[in-house]
N, C-alpha and C positions, 0 to 999 in steps of 0.2 A: 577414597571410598565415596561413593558416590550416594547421595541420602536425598529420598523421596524429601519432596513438602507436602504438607496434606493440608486442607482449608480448615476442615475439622479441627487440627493440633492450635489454628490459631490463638495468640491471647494478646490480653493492652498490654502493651508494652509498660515499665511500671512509675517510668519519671515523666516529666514534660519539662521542655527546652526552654530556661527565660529569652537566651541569647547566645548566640552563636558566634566570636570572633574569632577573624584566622588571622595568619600573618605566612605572606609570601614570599621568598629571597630563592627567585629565580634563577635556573642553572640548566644547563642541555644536561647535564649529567648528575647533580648532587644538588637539587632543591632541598631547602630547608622550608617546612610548614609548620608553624606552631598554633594552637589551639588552646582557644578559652572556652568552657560549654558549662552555661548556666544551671544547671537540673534543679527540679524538684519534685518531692514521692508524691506520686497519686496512688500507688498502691504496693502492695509488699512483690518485694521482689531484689533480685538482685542486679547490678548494675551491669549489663553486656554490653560488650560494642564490638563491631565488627570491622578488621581492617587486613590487607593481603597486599604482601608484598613490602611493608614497609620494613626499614631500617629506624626501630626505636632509641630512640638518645634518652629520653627523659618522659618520667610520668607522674603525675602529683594529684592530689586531693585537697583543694584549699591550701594549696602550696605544701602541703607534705608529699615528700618524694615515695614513688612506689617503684619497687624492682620494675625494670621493663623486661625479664625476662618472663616475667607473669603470664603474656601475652603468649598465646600457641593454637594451632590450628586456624589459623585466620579470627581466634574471636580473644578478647578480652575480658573476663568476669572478674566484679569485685564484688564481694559476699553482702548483701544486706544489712549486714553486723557492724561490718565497717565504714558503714556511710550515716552522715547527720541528712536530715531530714531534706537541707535546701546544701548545694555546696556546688564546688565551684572543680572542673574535672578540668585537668593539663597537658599537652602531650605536646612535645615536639619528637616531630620523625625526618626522616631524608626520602626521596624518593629518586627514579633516575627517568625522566622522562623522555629521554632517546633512545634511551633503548625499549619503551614503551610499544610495538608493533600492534601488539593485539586491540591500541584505540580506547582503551576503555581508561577513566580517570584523568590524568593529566600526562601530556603527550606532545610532539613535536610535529609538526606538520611543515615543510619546508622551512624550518628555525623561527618557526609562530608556534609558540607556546598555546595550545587548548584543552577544553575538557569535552569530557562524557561520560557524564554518571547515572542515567537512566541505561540499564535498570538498576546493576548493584557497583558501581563505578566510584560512587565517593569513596569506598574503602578500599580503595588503592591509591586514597591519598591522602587520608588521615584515618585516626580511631574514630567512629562513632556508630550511631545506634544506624544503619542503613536501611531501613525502613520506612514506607513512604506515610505509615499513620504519626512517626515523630516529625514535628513543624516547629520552625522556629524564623526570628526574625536573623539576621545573618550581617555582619560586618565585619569587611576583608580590607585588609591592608598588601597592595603587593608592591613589590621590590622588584626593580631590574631594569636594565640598559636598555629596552627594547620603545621606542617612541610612543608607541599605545599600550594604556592596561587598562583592561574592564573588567567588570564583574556584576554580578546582579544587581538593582534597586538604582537609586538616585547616587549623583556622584557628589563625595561630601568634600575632600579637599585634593589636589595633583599639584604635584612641584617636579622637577626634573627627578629620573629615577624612581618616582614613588606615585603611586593614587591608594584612597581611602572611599569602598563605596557602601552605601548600606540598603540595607535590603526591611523595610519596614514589616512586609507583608510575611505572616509564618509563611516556612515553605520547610517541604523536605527535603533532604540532601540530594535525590534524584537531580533536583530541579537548580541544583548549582551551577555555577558557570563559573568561567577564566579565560580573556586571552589575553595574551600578548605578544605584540609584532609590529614588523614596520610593516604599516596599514595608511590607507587613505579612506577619506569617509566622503561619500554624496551625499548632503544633509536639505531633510525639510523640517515641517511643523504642521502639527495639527492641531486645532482647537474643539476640544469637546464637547459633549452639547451642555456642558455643565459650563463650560466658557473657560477649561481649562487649558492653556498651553504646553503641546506635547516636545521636545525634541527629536528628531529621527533621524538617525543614521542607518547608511549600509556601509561598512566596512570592507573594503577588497583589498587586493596586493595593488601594489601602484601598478599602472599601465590597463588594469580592469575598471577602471572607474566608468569608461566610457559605455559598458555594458551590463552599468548597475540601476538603469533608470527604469525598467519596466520593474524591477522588483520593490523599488521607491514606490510608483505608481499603483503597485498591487498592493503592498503594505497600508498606501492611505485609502485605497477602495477599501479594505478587508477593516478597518477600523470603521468609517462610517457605514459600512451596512452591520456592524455589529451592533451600533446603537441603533439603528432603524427594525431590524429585525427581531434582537434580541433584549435590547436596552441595555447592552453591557457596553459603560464606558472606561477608557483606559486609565490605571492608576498611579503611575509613576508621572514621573517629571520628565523620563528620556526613555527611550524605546531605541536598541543596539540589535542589526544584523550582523553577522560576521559571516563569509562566505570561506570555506575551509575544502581545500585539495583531498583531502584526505579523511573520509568518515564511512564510517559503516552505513549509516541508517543514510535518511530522504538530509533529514533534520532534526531539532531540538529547542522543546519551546522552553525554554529556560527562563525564569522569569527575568522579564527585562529582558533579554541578552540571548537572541536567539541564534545557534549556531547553526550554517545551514552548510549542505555539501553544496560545492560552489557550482554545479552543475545547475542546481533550483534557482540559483540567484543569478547567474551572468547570463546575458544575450544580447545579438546583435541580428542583423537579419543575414548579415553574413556567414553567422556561426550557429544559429540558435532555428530549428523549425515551430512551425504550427503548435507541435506537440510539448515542445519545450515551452514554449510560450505561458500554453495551457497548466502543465504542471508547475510553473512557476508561480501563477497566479493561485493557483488551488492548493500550493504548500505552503506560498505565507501568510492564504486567510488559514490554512488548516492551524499552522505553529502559533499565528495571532490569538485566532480563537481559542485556541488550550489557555489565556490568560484567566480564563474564569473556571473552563471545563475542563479542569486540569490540574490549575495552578490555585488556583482562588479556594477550586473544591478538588479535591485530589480524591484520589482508590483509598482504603483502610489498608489492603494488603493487595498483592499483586496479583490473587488471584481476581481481583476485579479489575482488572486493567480495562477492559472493555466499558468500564464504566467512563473511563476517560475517552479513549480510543474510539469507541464504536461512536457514542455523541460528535463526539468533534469531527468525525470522517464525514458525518450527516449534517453538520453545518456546512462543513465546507462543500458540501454537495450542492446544498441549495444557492450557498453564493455562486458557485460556479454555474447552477441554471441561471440566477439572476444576473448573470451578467453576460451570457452567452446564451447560446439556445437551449432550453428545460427539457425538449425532448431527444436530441441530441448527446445533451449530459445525461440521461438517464439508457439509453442504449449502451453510450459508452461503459458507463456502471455496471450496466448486466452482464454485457461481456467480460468486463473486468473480474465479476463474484462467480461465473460462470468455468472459467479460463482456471482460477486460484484457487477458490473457495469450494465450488462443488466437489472439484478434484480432491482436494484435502478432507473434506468429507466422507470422500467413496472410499477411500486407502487408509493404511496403518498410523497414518499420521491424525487422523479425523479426532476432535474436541470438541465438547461446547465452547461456545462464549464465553461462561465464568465454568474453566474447568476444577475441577476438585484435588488435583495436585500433578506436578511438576516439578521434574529434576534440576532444570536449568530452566531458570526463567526469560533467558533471552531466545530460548524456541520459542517461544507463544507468543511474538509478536507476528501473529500470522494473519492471515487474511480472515479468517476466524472472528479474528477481535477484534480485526478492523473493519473489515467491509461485510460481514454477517451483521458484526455488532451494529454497523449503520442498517442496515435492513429492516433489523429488530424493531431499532426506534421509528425506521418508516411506517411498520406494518401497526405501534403503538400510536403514531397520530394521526394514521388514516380511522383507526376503531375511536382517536377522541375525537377527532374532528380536529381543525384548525383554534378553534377557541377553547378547545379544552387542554389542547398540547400546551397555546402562550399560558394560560393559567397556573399548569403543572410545571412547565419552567421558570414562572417567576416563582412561583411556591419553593420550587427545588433552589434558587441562588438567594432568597429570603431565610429559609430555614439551616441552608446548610453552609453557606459563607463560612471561611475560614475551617472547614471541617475537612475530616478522611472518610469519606462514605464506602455503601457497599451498595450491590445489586437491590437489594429489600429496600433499604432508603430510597432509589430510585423507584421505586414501584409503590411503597407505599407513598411518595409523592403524585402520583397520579391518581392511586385509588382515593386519596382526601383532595383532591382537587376536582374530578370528575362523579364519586360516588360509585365507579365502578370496581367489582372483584377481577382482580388479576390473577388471582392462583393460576389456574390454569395457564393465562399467557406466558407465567413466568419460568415454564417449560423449553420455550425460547431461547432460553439464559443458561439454565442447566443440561438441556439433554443436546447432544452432537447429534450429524446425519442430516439429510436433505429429506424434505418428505417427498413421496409420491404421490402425486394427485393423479386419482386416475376417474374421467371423466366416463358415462353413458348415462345418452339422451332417448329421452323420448315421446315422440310426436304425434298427437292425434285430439281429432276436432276441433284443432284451433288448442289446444293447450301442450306447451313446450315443459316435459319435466326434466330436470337435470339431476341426476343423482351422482353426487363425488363420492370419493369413498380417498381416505387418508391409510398409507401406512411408512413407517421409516426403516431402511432395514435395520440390523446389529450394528454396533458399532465398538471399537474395542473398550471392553469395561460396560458397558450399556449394552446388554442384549434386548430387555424390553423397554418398548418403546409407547406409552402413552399418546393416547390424539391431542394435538395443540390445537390452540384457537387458531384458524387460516382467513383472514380477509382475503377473500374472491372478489374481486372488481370486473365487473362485465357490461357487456352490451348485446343488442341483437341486431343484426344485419339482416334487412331483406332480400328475397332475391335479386331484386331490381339493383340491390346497392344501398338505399335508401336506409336509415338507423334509424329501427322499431322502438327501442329499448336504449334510453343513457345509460352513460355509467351508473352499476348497481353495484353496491357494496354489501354481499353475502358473506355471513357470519358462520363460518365452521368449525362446530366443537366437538364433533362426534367422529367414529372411527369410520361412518357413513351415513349420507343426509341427501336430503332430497329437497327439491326447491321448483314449486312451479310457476309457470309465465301462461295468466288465460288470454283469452279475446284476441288472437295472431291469427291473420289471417290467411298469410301462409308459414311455410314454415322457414326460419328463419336460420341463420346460420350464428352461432356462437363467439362473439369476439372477447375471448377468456384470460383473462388475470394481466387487465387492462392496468396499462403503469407499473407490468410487474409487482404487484399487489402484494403476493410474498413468495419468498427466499423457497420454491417447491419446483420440482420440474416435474411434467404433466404428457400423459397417457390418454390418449382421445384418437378415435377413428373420426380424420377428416378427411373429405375426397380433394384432389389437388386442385380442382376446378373451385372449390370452397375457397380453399386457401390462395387462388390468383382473386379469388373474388374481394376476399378481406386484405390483402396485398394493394388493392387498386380501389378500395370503398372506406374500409375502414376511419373513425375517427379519432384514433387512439394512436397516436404517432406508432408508439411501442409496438402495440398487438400489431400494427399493418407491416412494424418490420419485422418482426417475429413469424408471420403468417410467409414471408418470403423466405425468410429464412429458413424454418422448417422445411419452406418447401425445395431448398436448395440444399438443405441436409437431407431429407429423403432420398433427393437423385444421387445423390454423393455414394451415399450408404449402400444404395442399390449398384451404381456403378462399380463399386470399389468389392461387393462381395458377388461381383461375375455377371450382375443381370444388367437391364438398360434402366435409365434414369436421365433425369437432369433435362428432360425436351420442354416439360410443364415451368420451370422457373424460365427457361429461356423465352419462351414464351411470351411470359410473365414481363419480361424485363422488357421486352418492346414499351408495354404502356407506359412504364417507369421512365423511361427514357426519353418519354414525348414530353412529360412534365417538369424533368429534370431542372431545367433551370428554375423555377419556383421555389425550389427544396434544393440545396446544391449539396447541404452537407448531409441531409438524410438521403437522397440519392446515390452519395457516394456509400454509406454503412449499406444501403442494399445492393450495391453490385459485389459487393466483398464477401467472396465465397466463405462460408463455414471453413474454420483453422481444421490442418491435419489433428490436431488433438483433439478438436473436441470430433471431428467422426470418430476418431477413435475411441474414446470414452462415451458416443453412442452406442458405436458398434458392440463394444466390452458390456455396454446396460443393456442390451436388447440379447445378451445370451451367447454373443460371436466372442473371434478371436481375429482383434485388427489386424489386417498386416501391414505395416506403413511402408513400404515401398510401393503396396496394389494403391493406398492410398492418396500418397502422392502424384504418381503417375495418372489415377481416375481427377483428381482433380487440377490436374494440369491440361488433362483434354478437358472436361469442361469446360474449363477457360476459355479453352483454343474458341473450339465450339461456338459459346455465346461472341465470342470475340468476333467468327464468321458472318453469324445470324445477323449481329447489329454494328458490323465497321462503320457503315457511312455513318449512323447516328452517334458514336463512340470519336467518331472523329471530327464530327460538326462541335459534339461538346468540348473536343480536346480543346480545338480552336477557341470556342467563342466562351469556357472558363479562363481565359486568362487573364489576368490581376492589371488593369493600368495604372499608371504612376508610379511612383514609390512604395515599396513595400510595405505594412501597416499590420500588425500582428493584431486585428480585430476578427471577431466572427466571423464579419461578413469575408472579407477578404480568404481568411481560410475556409470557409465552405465551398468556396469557387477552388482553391487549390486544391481541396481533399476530390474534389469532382473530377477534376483534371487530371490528377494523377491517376484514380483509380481509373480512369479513361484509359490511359498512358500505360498502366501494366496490364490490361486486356489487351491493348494495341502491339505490345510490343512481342507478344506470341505469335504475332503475324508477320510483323516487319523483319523480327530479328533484333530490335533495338535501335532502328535507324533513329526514330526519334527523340528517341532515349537520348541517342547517342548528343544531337542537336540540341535540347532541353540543357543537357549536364555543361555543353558549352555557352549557353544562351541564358543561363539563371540568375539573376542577381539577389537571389535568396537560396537560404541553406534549405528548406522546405521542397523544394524545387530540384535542386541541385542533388541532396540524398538521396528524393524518389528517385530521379533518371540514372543515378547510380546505384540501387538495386535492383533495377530494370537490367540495366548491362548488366550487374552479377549474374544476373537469372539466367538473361539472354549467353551468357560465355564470350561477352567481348567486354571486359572492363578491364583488358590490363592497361589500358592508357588512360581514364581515366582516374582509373586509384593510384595511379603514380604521379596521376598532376596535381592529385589531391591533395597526397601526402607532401608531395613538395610543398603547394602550399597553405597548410597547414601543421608543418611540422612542429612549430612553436607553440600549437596551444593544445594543451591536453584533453579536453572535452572533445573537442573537433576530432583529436583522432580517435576520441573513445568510440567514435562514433563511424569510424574508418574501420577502427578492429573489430565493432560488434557487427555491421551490412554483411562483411566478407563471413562470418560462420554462422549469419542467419542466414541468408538469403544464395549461398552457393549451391550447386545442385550437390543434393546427396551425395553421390559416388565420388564429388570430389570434397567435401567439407571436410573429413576429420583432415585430410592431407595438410589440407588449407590450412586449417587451427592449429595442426603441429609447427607450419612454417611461420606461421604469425608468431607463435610461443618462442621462435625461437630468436625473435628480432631483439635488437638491445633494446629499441624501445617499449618492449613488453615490462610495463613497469608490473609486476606480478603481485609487487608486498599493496598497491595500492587498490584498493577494492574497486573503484571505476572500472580502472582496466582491465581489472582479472572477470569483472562479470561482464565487460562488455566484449570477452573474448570468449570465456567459458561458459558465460550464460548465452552470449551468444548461440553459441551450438548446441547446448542442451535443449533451446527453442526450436530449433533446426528437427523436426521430430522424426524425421526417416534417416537424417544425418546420424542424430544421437541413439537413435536404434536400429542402429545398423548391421545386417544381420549376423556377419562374423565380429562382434564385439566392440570393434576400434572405439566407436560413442564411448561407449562406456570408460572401456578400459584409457583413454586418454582422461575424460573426467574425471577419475578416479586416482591417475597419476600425478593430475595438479592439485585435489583437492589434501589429499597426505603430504605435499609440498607447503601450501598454506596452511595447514591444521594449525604447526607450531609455533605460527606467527603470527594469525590472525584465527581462533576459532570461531571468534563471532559468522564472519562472514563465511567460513568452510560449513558451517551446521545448515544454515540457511539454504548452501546452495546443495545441501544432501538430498531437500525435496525435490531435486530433479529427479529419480529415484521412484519415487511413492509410488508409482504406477505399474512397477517391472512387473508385479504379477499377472497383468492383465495380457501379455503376448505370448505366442507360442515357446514349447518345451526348450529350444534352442537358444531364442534370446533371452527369456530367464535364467537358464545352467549360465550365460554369459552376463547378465546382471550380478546373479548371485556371489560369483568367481570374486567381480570388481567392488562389489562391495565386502566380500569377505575379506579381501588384501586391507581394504579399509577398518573393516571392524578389529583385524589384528595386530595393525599396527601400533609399536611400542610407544609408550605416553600420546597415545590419543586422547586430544581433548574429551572435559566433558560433556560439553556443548555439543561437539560430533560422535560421542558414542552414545549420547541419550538418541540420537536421530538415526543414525543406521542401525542401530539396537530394536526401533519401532519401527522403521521400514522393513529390515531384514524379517521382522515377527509376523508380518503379514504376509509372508509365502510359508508357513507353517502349515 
């Protein structure tokens, strides 16, 4: 049966943990874990713990034996009656962690023993209270033939067969770890600014070591900008990556002992692009920094996950501006909240931040709570200021160190740090939905008024919707080009407000919600001649690409719903092109046509009904198109972006790359892929070599390519993750489902392992005139693998249901054809709960 949580039903849990020991005797099939757990009452109640799956052998109370058949429905209660006040709880159980599939708790990954127990994962592998507001300090003993074993904290004693480690720091069971395997480790040291000595390892499989150094290299950046930025230094004596084949998520900041999917961790420039690079770098400051934001100060319950989440996404944000380009990372962001997050927003799936309950708590780790929640905090230290944010941060790890906080602890930390009232902001946190800002100006004698006006629509469960506070960051542009008006940070708390600008001499043009200012998308009559103007004037990296971009989503829009469009950006793109090499990587984000989804999800906000084949096809002529207007100059850059020397996975290097490529697939509409074809042979980088091989995809000449690929690359699994997901992105429509059927059917379609099923199935589902396509096959193939994996992995089957969210938005036919393939889904016999909480709430929104 399936049972809401409500935030509401909340309560304290009623013991607290002195101490935590386990004891490990490792087995592929019949682990023995026994457990010592310290308690004592803070308050009445009775003593629950939660555990699923296990095989109970024995259960005590200060060594008196208790029935283990006690134990039913996943929980354990012992009556209040029958406990002393401080006492000492028992249990040894068995567990089988090969046949583990679903990933969660303790589990085998090529015969490496690991775990995962965020979110409710320790109780699949012992009794305890799983909840992340019980903290305790933690010491593990494990057992087993395997040459490495680690576990959280500091290591206390290792002899053949055995380690002992202990974990000083309380933590909640989420935040445990385990592995053990034959591993090699690439080891350094850091020294604190306190002058302490760190150890650091990254753990791979042997024969990976040589593609462990850039995540070594990122690990010790992400430490010293923690203390430079934040003042947070690290507290253990050793600091453990382990890189694992096999995981659901990105990673796992575990304290000490962070488990990462080996895809985040390995690269080589033979194997690994630009893009890899980048997220490697940006997930093990994001995993580092949960040491404090996270682990240090954890959620009270899980409906504040965002409290962790959303902060730590926003650190790692800024280290990734500070170490690469700030305005570059921050396009990339918007695209990212724009792609994920507004989507999930407009559809059945839409939440707040800290939602008010949830079935299955491993849906809500959604872009919601990640990349909203970073938003949030953006649009909170633009309103303190930079001095009032450090303030409220060191307030926040002074007061709440070693604690389980919630949303209100965050917020009333800032209001006593700054003196300002937050209620209202903190509408932000609770209510779902994107706002709409919708702009009219008006101009006379020299004074510019601007009047916004806020509304959000319904959202499920929330039909009214309250005005938030909206920081407005803007500028004004003269005609000449020339900036009237700096960045101005306008304060909106009303359902409409008005703001005037005197003494202009002419009238100026609007450069609006400058640095994406906040998390709203925005309604304003601008002429395109405005928008090539702030495209080519602007000084707001953001607004100048947004101003192109809009104005390449207007011709898109227009093209694709029968009229002319798209002449005013091409245009546009001459002057862009003359400057190009100044800006290699902003250059390149402004030649990059608006994605099929998001026209589609314009066209769906403006009242239409997309059709993505007209879609596709309108912006593939555009392409052509601009590709015509400006070859010589697309082809002078092809040239004179290319990278000399050795390959180097720095900014600079990849902004010349991101330029070149995006060169390279405007070019290759016209050639055919000739140079495509040259490039994929001529590359000494994987960055290089990918692009000219989705170029061929596109183009329809990559079968000799992808077979030299595969040949050599057959040995390493990322590499071809990365072979199976180009071919059902980047195929043309009419032939991708075909394509994804024959891929599905290769032996090396490792299916049970999450990599490859998303870089095959998510593949296609990104494929957006592929996956709705109009007699069904998108669907109906997604929908065939996703009831295939349900029973083995529902983590990753739930997640990938939000390909989904959107099917109301298309015509009568390919709805009755969504409908069809998610009903096979919603009736299918022991469907997880994970995936019937998500096609239950997608299916609700075509009601």
């Amino acid at each position: 049966m399936t049972v809401t949580q409500y935030l509401a039903d909340w309560r304290p849990y009623p013991f607290q943990i002195a101490e935590t020991r386990l004891e490990f005797d490792l087995a592929p099939r019949a682990t023995r874990v026994r457990s010592q757990i310290d308690f004592r009452r803070k308050h009445a109640g009775d003593l629950v713990l939660d555990g699923a799956g296990l095989k109970t052998l024995a259960l005590a109370i200060d060594g008196r034996p208790l029935d283990p058949q006690r134990a039913e429905a996943g929980r354990l209660v012992i009556p209040a009656a029958e406990l002393p006040d401080a006492f000492t709880f028992s249990a040894e159980v068995e567990i089988d962690p090969e046949a583990n599939t679903a990933l969660e708790g303790l589990y085998l990954s090529g015969g490496m023993f690991c775990t995962q127990c965020e979110a409710e994962g320790f109780r699949h592998i012992t009794w305890y209270p799983d909840r992340p507001d019980v903290m305790a300090p933690f010491r593990v003993t494990v057992r087993s033939d395997k040459p490495v074993l680690l576990s959280n904290g500091n290591p206390v004693s290792s002899a053949p067969g055995q380690a002992v480690w202990h974990d000083p720091w309380p933590k909640p069971a989420y935040l445990f770890a385990l592995v053990a395997g034959d591993l090699v480790a690439i080891s350094d040291s850091f020294t604190t600014m306190a002058g302490r000595a760190v150890a650091l390892n990254v753990w791979v499989r042997p024969g990976d070591q040589d593609r462990a150094g850039y995540a070594m290299e990122s690990l010790i950046r992400s430490m010293k900008w923690d203390e430079e930025a934040y003042g947070r230094e690290y507290d253990l004596d050793v600091f453990n990556i382990v890189a694992v084949d096999d995981f659901n998520m990105g990673a796992m900041e575990n304290k000490g002992l962070n488990i990462f999917n080996s895809k985040l961790v390995l690269a080589s420039a033979e194997t690994a692009t630009d893009g890899d690079y980048e997220r490697i770098e940006g997930v093990i400051g994001h995993e580092y920094f949960h040491n404090w934001t996270g682990n240090r100060i954890t959620c009270r319950d899980w409906f504040q996950l965002c409290l962790k989440e959303g902060l730590t996404v926003f650190r790692d944000q800024q280290f990734t501006s500070d170490m690469r380009s700030a305005a570059v990372k921050r396009i990339h962001d918007v695209q990212t909240l724009r792609a994920r997050q507004f989507r999930e927003d407009a559809g059945p799936l839409a939440h707040p931040p800290r939602p008010d309950n949830y079935q299955e708590i491993n849906n809500f780790y959604t872009a919601t709570v990640y990349e909203k929640g970073a938003e949030v905090i953006g649009m909170l230290k633009r309103l303190v200021g930079d001095d009032g944010y450090r303030r409220a941060l060191d307030l926040y790890f002074d007061r709440h160190d070693g604690q389980a906080c919630t949303i209100e602890d965050w917020i009333k930390v800032f209001e006593d740090a700054t003196g300002r009232d937050l209620t209202q902001f903190k509408r932000w946190y609770t209510d779902a939905g994107t706002p709409r800002l919708t702009l009219a100006e008006n101009w006379r004698d020299g004074r510019l008024t601007l009047t916004f006006r806020q509304e959000t629509a319904p959202t499920p469960g929330q039909p009214e919707k309250p005005p938030r506070v909206i920081p407005i960051a803007l500028g004004l542009i003269g005609p000449n080009g020339d900036e009237v008006l700096p960045t101005t940070v306008l304060e909106m708390t009303e359902a409409e407000q008005s703001f005037r600008f005197d003494g202009l001499g002419a009238r100026p043009v609007v450069s609006l919600l400058r640095g994406f200012s906040a998390p709203v998308t925005v309604a304003r009559e601008i002429a395109a001649d405005e928008q090539a103007l702030l495209l080519a004037h602007d000084t707001d990296a953001y607004a100048r690409w947004q101003a192109g971009h809009d104005l390449a989503l207007d011709g898109l829009i227009a093209r694709a719903t029968g009229a002319e469009g798209g002449a005013a950006f091409s245009r546009a793109i001459g002057g862009l092109l003359d400057d190009a090499e100044t800006g290699p990587a902003f250059a390149a984000l402004c030649l990059a046509l608006p994605g099929e989804e998001e026209i589609a999800t314009t066209i769906a906000a403006r009242g239409g009904i997309p059709d993505p084949d007209a879609i596709h096809a309108r912006r593939e002529a555009l392409a052509r198109d601009i590709a015509r207007a400006h070859e010589p100059a697309l082809a002078r850059l092809y040239e004179v972006m290319q990278t000399p020397g050795p390959y180097r996975p720095d900014a600079e290097g990849a902004a010349r790359r991101s330029l070149r490529l995006a060169c390279l697939g405007l070019l290759s509409r016209l050639d055919d892929g000739t140079r495509a074809e040259a490039l994929f042979g001529a590359a000494s980088n994987m960055t290089e070599r990918q692009g000219a091989l989705e170029c061929l995809i596109a183009a329809g000449r990559d079968e000799a390519a992808l077979a030299g690929f595969a040949r050599e690359f057959s040995g390493n699994r990322l590499v071809m993750d990365k072979w199976f997901m180009v071919q059902a992105l980047r195929a043309a429509p009419e032939r991708a489902v075909a394509r994804a059927r024959e891929l599905a059917g290769r032996p090396d379609f490792d299916w049970m392992n999450p990599n490859r099923f998303r870089a095959l199935i998510g593949g296609l589902t990104a494929n957006h005139a592929a996956f709705h396509a109009a007699d069904g096959s998108g669907y109906a193939f997604t929908v065939d693998w996703l009831m295939r994996l349900d029973p083995v992995n529902p983590q990753t089957t739930a997640r990938m249901c939000s390909a989904f969210e959107t099917w109301t938005r298309y015509d009568a036919g390919r709805q009755a054809r969504a409908r069809a393939a998610l009903g096979r889904l919603a009736a299918m016999k022991g469907l997880s709960r994970n995936s019937a909480e998500m096609v239950t709430r997608i299916l609700a929104g075509g009601v």
